[in-house]
N, C-alpha and C positions, 0 to 999 in steps of 0.2 A: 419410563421412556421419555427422554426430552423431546419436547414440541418446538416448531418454530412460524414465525411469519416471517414476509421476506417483503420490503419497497421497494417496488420493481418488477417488472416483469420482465425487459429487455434480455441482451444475451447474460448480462454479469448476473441479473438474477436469476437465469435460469439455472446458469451453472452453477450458484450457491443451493438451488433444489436439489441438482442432481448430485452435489458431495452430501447434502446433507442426508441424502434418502440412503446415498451407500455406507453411511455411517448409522443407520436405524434408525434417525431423529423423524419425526413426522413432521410434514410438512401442512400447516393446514390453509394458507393460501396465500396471496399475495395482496398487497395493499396497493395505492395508487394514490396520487395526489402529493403534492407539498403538506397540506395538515398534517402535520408529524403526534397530532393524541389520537387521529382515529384509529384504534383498532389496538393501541400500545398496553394500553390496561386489560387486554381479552387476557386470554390463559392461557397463550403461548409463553416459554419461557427463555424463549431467542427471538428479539427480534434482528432479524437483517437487514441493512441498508446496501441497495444494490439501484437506487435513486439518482438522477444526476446530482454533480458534485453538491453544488447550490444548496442543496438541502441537506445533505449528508448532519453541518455538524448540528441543526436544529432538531433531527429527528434523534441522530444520539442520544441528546441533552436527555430530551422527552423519555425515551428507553427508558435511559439509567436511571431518570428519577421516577420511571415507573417499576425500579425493581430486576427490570430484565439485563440477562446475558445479552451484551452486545455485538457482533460482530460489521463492520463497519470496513466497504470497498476503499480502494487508495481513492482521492488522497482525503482526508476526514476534511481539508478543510483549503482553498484558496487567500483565505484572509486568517492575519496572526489574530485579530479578536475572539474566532470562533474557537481555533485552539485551546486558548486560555479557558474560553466555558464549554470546554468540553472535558481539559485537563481537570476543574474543580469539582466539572458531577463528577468521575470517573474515581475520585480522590474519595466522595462519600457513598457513591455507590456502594450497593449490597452485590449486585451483580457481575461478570466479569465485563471487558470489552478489549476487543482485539482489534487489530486493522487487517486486510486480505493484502501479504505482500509477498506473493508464492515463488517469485523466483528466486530465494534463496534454498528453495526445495528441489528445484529444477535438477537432475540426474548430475550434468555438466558444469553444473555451479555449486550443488552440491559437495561436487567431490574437489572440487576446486575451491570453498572451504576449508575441506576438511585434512586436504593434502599439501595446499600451497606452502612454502617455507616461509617463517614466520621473520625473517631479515626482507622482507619486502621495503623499497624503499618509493616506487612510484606506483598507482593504480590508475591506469587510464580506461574509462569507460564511455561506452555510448547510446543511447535508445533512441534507436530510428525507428520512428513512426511508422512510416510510409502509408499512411493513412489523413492527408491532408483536407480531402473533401470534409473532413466531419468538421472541419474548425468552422465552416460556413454553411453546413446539414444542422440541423435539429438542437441538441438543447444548449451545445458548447458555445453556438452562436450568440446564445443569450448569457452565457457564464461569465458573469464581470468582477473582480477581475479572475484571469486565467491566468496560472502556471506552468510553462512546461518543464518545469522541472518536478514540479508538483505531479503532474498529470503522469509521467512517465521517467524523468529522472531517479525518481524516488524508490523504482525498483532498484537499480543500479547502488545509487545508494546503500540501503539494507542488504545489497550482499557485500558491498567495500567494509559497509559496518560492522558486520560479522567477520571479515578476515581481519580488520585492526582491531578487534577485541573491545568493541563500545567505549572508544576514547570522545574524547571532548574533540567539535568540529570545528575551526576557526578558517571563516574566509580571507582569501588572500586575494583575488582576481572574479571579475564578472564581466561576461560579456552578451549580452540580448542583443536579437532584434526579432523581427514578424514571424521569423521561422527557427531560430535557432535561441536556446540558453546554454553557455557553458561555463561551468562553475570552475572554480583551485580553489581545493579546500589545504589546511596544514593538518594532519588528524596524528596525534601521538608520536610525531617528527618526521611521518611521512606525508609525500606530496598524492593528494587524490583529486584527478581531472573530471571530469562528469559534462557531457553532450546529452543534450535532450533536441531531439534533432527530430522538427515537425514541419521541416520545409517541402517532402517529397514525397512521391508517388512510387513506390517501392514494394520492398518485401520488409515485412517486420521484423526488425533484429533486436538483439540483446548481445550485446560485443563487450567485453575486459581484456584488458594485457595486464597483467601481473611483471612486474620488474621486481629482479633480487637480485643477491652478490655473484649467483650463478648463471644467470640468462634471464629467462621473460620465458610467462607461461601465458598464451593466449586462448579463449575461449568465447565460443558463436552458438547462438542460440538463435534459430530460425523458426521452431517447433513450437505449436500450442503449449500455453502452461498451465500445468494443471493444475486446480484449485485445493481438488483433495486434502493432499496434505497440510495444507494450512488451515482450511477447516477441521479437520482433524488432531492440530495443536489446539484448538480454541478448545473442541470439545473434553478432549485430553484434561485441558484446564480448569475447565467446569465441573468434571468430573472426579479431579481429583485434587481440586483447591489449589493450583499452582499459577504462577505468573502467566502472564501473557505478552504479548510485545505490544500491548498498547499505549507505554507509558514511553517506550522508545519510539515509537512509530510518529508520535505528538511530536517528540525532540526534532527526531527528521523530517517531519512533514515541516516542522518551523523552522526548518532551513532553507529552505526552498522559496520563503515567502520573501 
């Protein structure tokens, strides 16, 4: 039976306990701190990072080159340095590592993968926050620097990525400021728009319009996302020696930056 430890105790790691418990893995408790060796060498054989960003990709590193299956919250990293030394453990790791990027699992995106027509020629997407107080609450405050495309674009992302079939991503258009990132990507000769929209006090969405030769397919997502089944791919993987989306999740999170 696979063991785990989790860094973090907030809501994202609790909700990594609770997939991991309904998938049999034992949980044996939770860590705390930035130190990213205390407790990586114990005899669990997952560790989880469920930690503010900031330390995400230091404690990776420390995992992977303690041997452990990694599973590792969006986004692994705000600066392209960490990336890089997280891509080269990850390359001699013995271990797997994933990143939790669940809403391409999501029922409504799901089947809108699985169903949309593949002459798509625009994908407009948006993640609205509506949780603006955190940018000035607790650890985001001290997060330097911060992405919002990073932070929440990057869902959106991973599921345009899935519908053009892991093409190569060339920026065309960028536009910031204190509340808004919106990307234009060229992806495989289609145009992909992307809104990371962290200006408001709202309800939290996850919005795509699908454009193709016969109309536009749109899709809203208001509803908790559940972790489940992305945990569930990690372990899947672990279990039976297959890929993970870690090495793609590195690609698109270094888009962002």
């Amino acid at each position: 039976m696979l063991t785990a430890v989790i860094y973090g105790s907030g809501e994202a790691g609790k909700r990594h306990a609770e997939a991991y418990e309904e998938l049999g893995v034992t949980v044996l408790g939770y860590l705390y701190g930035p130190d990213c060796r205390y407790g990586v060498t114990g005899g669990a054989d997952i560790v989880s990072i469920a930690s503010p960003d900031q330390f995400h990709a230091e404690q990776v590193i420390a995992a992977l080159q303690a041997g452990k299956h990694v599973f590792c919250e969006k986004p692994v990293s705000h600066r392209r340095f960490d990336l890089w030394g997280v891509k080269r453990a990850a390359a001699k790791a013995i271990g797997k590592f994933a990143v939790n990027l669940p809403l391409r699992y999501e029922p409504k995106f799901a089947r809108l993968i699985a169903e949309a027509p593949r002459d798509s020629y625009l994908i407009e997407a948006s993640y609205n926050w509506g949780r603006r107080y955190k940018l000035t609450e607790g650890w985001r405050s001290r997060c330097r620097p911060y992405s919002f495309m990073a932070a929440g674009g990057l869902h959106m992302m991973s599921v345009a990525d899935e519908l053009l079939v892991l093409h190569t991503w060339k920026l065309q258009d960028r536009r910031v400021d204190g509340r808004v990132d919106e990307r234009l990507w060229r992806v495989g000769g289609r145009m992909v728009r992307i809104t990371a929209n962290f200006g408001y006090e709202g309800q939290h969405e996850h919005f795509m319009r699908v454009w193709h030769s016969e109309g536009m397919i749109e899709v809203c997502n208001t509803d908790p996302v559940s972790f489940l089944p992305s945990v569930k791919a990690f372990i899947d993987a672990i279990e039976n020696d297959t890929e993970t989306n870690g090495a793609r999740a590195l690609y698109l999170n270094g888009l962002c930056i």
